[in-house]
C-alpha positions as CSV (number, residue, x, y, z in Angstrom):
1,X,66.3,48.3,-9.0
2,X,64.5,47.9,-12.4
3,X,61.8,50.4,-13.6
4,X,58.5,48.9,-13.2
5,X,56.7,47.8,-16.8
6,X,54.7,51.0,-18.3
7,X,51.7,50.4,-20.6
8,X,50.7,54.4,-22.2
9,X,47.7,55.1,-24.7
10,X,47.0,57.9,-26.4
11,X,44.5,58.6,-29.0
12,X,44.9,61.2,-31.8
13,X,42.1,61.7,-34.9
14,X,42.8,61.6,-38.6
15,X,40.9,61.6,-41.3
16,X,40.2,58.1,-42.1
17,X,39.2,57.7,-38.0
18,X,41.0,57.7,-34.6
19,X,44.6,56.1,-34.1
20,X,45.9,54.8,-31.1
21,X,49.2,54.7,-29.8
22,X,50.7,52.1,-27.3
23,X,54.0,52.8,-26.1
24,X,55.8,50.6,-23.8
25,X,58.6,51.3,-21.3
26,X,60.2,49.9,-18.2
27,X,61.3,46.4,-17.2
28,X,59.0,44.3,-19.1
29,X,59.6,40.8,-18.2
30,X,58.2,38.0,-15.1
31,X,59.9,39.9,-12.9
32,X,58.0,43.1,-12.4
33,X,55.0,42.1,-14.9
34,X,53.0,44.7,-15.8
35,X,49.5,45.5,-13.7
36,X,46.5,43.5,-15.8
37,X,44.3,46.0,-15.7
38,X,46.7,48.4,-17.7
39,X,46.5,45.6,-20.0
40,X,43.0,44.6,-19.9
41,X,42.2,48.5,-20.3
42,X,44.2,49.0,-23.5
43,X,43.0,45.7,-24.8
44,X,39.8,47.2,-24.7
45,X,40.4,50.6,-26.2
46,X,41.1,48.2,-29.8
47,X,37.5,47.5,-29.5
48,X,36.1,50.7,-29.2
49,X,34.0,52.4,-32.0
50,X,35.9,54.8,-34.7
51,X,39.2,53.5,-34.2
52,X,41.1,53.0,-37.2
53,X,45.1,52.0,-36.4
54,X,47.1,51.3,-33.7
55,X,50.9,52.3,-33.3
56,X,53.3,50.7,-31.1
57,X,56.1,51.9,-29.7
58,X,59.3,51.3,-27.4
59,X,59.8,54.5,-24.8
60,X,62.7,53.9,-22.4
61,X,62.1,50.3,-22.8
62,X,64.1,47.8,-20.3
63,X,64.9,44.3,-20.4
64,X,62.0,42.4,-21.8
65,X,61.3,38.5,-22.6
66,X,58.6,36.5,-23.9
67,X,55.6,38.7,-21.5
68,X,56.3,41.4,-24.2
69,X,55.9,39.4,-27.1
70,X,52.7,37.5,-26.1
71,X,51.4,40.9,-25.1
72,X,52.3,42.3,-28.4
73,X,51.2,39.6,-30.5
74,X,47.8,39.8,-28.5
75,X,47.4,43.4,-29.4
76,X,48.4,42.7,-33.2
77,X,45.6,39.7,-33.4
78,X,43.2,41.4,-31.8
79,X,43.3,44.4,-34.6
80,X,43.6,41.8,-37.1
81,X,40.3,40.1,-35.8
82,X,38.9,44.0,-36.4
83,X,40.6,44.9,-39.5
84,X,42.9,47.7,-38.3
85,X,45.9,48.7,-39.2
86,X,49.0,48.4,-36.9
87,X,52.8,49.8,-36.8
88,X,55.4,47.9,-35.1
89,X,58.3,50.3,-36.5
90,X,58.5,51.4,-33.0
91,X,59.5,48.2,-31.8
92,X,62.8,46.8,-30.6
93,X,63.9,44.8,-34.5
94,X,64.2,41.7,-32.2
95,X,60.7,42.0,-30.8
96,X,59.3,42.3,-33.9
97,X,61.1,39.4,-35.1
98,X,60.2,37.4,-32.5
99,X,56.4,38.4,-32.9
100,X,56.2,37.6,-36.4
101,X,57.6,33.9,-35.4
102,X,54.9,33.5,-33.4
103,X,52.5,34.0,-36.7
104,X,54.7,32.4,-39.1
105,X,53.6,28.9,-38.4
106,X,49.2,28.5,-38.0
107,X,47.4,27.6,-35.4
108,X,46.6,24.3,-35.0
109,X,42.9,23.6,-35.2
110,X,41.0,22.8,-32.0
111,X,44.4,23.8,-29.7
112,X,43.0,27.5,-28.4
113,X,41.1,26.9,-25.4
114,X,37.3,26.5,-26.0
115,X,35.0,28.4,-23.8
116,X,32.1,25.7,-25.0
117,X,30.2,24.3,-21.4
118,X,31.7,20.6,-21.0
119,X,29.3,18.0,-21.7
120,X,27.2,16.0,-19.3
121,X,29.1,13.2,-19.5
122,X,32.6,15.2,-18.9
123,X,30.5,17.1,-15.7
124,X,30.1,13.4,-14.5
125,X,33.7,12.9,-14.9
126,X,35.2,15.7,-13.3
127,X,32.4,15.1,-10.3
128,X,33.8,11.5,-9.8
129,X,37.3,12.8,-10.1
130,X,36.6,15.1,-7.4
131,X,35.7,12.4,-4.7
132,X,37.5,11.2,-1.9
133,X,39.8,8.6,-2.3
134,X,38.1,5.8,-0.4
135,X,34.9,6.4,-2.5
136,X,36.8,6.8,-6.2
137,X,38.0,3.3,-4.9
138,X,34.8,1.8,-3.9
139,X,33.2,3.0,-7.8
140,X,36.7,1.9,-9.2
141,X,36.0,-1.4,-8.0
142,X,32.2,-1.7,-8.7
143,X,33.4,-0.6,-11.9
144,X,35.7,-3.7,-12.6
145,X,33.0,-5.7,-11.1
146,X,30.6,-4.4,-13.4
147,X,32.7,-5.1,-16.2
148,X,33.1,-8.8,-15.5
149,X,29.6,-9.5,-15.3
150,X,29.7,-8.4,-18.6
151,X,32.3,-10.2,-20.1
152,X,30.9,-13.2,-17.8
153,X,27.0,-12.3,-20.4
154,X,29.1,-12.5,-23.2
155,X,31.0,-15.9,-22.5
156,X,34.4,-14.1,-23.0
157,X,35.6,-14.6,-19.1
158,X,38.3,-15.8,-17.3
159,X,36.6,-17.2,-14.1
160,X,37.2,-21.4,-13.6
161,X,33.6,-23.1,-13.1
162,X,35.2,-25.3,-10.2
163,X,35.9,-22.4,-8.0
164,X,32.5,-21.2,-8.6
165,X,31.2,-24.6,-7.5
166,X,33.7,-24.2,-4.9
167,X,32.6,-21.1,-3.2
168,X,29.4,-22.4,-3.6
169,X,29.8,-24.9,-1.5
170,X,32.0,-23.1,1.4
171,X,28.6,-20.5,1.7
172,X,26.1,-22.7,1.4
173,X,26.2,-26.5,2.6
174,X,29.1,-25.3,4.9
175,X,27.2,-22.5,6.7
176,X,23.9,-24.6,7.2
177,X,24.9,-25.4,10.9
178,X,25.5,-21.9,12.5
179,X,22.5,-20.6,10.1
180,X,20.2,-23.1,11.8
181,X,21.4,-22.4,15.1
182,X,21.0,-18.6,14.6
183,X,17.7,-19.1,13.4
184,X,16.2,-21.0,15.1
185,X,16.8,-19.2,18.4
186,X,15.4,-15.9,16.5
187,X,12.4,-17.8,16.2
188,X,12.1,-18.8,19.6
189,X,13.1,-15.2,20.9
190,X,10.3,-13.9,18.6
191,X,7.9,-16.6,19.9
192,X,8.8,-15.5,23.3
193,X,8.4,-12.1,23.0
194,X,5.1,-11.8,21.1
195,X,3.7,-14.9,24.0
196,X,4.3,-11.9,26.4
197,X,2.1,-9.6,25.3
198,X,-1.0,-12.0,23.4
199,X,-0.8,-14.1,26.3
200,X,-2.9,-11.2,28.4
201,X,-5.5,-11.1,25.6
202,X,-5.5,-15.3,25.1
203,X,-4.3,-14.3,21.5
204,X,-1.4,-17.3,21.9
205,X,-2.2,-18.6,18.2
206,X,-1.1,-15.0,17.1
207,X,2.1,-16.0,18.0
208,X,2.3,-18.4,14.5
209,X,1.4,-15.5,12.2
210,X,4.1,-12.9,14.3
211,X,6.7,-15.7,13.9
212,X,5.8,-17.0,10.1
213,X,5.5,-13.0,9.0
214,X,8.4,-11.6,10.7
215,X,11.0,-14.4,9.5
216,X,9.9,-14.5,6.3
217,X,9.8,-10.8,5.1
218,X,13.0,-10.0,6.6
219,X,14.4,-11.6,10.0
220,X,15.3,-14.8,8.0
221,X,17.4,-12.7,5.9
222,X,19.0,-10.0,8.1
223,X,20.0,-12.8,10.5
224,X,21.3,-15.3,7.8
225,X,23.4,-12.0,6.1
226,X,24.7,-10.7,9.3
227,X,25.9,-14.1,9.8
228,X,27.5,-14.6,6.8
229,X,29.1,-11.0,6.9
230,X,30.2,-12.7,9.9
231,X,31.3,-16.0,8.6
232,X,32.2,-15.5,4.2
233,X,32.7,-12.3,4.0
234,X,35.4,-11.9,6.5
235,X,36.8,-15.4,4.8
236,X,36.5,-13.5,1.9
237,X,38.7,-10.6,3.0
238,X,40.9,-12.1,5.2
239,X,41.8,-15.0,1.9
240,X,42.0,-12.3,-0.9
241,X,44.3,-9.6,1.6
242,X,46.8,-12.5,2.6
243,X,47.0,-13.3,-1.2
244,X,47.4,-9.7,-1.9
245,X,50.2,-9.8,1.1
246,X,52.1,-12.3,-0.9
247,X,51.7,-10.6,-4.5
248,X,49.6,-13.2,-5.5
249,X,47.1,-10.7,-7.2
250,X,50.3,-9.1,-8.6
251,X,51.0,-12.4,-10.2
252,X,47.8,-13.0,-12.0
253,X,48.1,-10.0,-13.5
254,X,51.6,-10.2,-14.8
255,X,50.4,-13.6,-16.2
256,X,48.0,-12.1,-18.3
257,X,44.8,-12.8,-16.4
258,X,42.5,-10.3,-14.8
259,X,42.3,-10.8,-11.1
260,X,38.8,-9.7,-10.4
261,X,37.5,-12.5,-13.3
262,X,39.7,-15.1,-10.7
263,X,39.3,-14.1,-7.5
264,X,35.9,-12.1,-7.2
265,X,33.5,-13.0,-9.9
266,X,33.1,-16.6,-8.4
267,X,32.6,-15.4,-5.1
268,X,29.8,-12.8,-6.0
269,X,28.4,-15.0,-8.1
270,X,28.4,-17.9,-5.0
271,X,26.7,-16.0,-2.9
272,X,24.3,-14.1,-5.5
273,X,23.0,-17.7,-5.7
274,X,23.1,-19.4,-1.9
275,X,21.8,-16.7,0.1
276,X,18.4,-16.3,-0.9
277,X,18.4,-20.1,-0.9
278,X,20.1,-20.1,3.1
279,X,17.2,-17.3,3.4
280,X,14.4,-19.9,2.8
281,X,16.5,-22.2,4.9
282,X,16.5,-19.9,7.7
283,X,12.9,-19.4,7.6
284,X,12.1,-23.0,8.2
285,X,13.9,-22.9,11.1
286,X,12.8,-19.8,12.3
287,X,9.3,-20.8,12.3
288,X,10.4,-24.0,13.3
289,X,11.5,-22.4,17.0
290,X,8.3,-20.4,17.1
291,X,6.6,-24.0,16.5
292,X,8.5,-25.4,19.5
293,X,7.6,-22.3,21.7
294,X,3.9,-22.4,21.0
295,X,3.2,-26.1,21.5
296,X,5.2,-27.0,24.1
297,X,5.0,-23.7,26.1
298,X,1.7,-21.7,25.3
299,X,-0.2,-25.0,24.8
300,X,-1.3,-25.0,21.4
301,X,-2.1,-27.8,19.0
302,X,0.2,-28.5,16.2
303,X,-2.2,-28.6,13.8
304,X,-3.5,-25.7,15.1
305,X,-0.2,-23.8,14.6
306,X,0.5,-25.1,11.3
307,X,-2.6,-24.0,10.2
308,X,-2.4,-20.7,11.3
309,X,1.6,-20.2,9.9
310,X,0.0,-21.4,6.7
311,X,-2.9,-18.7,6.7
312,X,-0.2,-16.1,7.5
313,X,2.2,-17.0,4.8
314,X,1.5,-14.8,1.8
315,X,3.6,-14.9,-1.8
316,X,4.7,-11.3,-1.2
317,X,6.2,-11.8,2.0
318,X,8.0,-14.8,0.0
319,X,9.5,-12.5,-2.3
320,X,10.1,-10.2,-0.4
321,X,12.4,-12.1,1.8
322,X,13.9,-13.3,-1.3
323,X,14.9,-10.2,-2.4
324,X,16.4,-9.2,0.6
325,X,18.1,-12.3,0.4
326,X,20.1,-11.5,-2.8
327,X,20.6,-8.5,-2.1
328,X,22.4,-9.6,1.0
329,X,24.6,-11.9,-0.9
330,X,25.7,-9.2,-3.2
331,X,26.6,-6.5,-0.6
332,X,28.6,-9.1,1.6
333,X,30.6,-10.4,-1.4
334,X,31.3,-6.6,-2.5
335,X,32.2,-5.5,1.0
336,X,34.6,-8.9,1.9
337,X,36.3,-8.7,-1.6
338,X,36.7,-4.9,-1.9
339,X,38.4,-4.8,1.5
340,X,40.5,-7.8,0.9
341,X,41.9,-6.7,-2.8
342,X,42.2,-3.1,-1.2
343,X,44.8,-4.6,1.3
344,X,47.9,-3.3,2.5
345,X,51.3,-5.2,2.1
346,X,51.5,-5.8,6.1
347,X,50.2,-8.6,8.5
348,X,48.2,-5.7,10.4
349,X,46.6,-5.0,7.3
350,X,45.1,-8.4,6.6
351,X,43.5,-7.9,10.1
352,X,42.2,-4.1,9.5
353,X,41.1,-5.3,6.2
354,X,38.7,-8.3,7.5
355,X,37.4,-5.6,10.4
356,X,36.1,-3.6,7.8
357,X,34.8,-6.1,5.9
358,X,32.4,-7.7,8.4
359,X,31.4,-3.7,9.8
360,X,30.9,-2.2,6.4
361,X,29.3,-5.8,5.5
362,X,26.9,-5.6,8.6
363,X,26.6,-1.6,8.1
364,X,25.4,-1.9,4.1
365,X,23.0,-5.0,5.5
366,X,21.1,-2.6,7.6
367,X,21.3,0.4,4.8
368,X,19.7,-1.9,2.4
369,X,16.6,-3.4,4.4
370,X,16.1,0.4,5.6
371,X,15.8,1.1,1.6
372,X,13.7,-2.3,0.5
373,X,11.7,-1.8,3.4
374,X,10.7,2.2,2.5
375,X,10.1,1.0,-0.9
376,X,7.9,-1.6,-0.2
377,X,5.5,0.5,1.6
378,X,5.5,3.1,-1.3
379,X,4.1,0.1,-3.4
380,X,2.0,-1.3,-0.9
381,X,3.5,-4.4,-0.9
């Protein structure tokens, strides 16, 4: 069994100051390295006050490899750093050799480790790195998406105008029927539920203003994007994962052209533009039900309800139902795209993917009106 790696100082007094001797002995190699506090300890002896030179020496010295020479050199550097003298005729002559190898050639500049605090930008880094996988992959892709908008700014992108007007058409003039049908019965069960309770105070008119403010400020647009998480956004996943399925995507790419520019740009962009505009659409028709409930069942007048929608209807609540609107369109055409370019390779996964897309879809809907709606009471709006 090898002797274990021995580290010894001793300190003796001249004239000129104090000289320390470090004598090594043992096996000193990876095998039975030597304890780093001995190391640590001596290291710090070079430091102290008074002490003029250092001798090293070799006392019943084993095998040894490069540990030795690092710790060596370490020691010689270190009374370089403080102007002291050092002795290395104790040494083994290929030790020595080797150590003075290690000076011959300089240090590269800027290659020694630098104990400077990383920079915010680098702390931001190493934070995102640090993620989970799913959500590196959700910024990954907001990232690309990002970066196509701006090409898009600057007139240098790869997206085709017809499959904008495409899309376009496929989310908007193509979803007007279950829109109106889904609004129009939120309209009526608002109608109906709000007749329940202002019916007891003979507060029936009421019913216009619940209706018109409700739809407008945020029913219209909740319905209209949970149906077309429903409806696009599932299209959207369920398209972009089979094309993934059959290395479509794969293709673009080999041919030079950037698959989020083709395939997800015009999409965002499509509904960016027809929601807010199938949100003023479903409006109409939600007020439109809560017309139909109040004349026909609570016995009002229809200029009497029209006039009392009207007196309800504020530019705010307008606005506000817009915004919801594109915001919608922007979470549902991230959500349907992200889950269909995330696919896997397999039949199953085309399914799992359009799953996701309609729950996160539906899921981020909800999230967002929780934060429009918080933030529009802190501006009194």
């Amino acid at each position: 069994m090898p002797h274990p790696a021995t580290l010894t100082v001793t300190s003796s007094g001249t004239p000129e100051g104090a000289s320390l001797r470090l004598a090594v002995g043992g096996a000193w190699n990876l095998a039975t390295p030597p304890q780093a506090a001995a190391r640590t300890a001596a290291l710090a002896r070079l430091r102290e006050p008074g002490v003029a030179s250092v001798v090293l020496a070799a006392e019943d010295l084993g095998d040894w490899d490069s540990s030795l020479a690092i710790f060596v050199a370490g020691v010689i550097r270190t009374c370089r750093e403080r102007g002291l003298s050092v002795d290395t005729s104790g040494l083994p002559a290929g030790l020595t050799r080797l150590v003075d190898l290690s000076f011959a050639v300089p240090e590269r500049a800027g290659a020694a480790r630098s104990d400077a605090r990383p920079g915010l930008l680098e702390r931001i880094g190493g934070v995102v790195l640090a993620l989970p996988r799913p959500v590196g992959s959700a910024l990954d892709f907001i990232g690309e998406v990002a970066s196509a908008l701006f090409r898009l700014a600057r007139g240098r992108t790869d997206m085709r105008r017809r499959d904008l007007l495409q899309f376009m058409s496929e989310s908007g003039s193509a979803a007007l029927p279950i829109v109106s049908l889904i609004s129009l019965l939120v309209g009526l069960i608002l109608a109906f539920v709000g007749a329940v309770q202002l019916r007891v105070f003979g507060a029936q008119i009421y019913v216009a203003s619940l209706v018109a403010i409700a739809m407008v400020r945020v029913m219209g647009a909740i319905m209209t994007g949970i149906t077309m998480a429903g409806r696009t956004g599932a299209s959207y996943a369920a398209i972009l994962g089979t094309m993934q399925v059959n290395e479509e995507v794969d293709a673009l790419a080999t041919m030079g052209l950037r698959p989020v520019e083709q395939l997800v740009l015009p999409r965002l962009l499509a509904l960016v533009v027809m929601l807010p505009l199938l949100t003023i659409y479903a409006d109409v028709m939600g007020m439109l039900g809560g017309f139909i409930v109040g004349v026909f069942m609570l016995g009002l007048s229809p200029m009497e309800y029209l006039n009392a929608t009207r007196e309800a209807m504020t530019m705010a609540n307008v606005w506000i139902g817009i915004t919801h609107g594109t915001v919608f369109g922007v979470v549902v055409a991230l959500c349907g795209c992200y889950h269909g370019m995330r696919c896997g390779r397999s039949a199953s996964a085309v399914g799992a993917a359009t799953t996701a897309a309609v729950v996160s879809g539906i899921v981020s809907i909800i999230v967002c009106t929780a934060f429009i709606t918080v933030a529009c009471e802190v501006l009194g709006i």
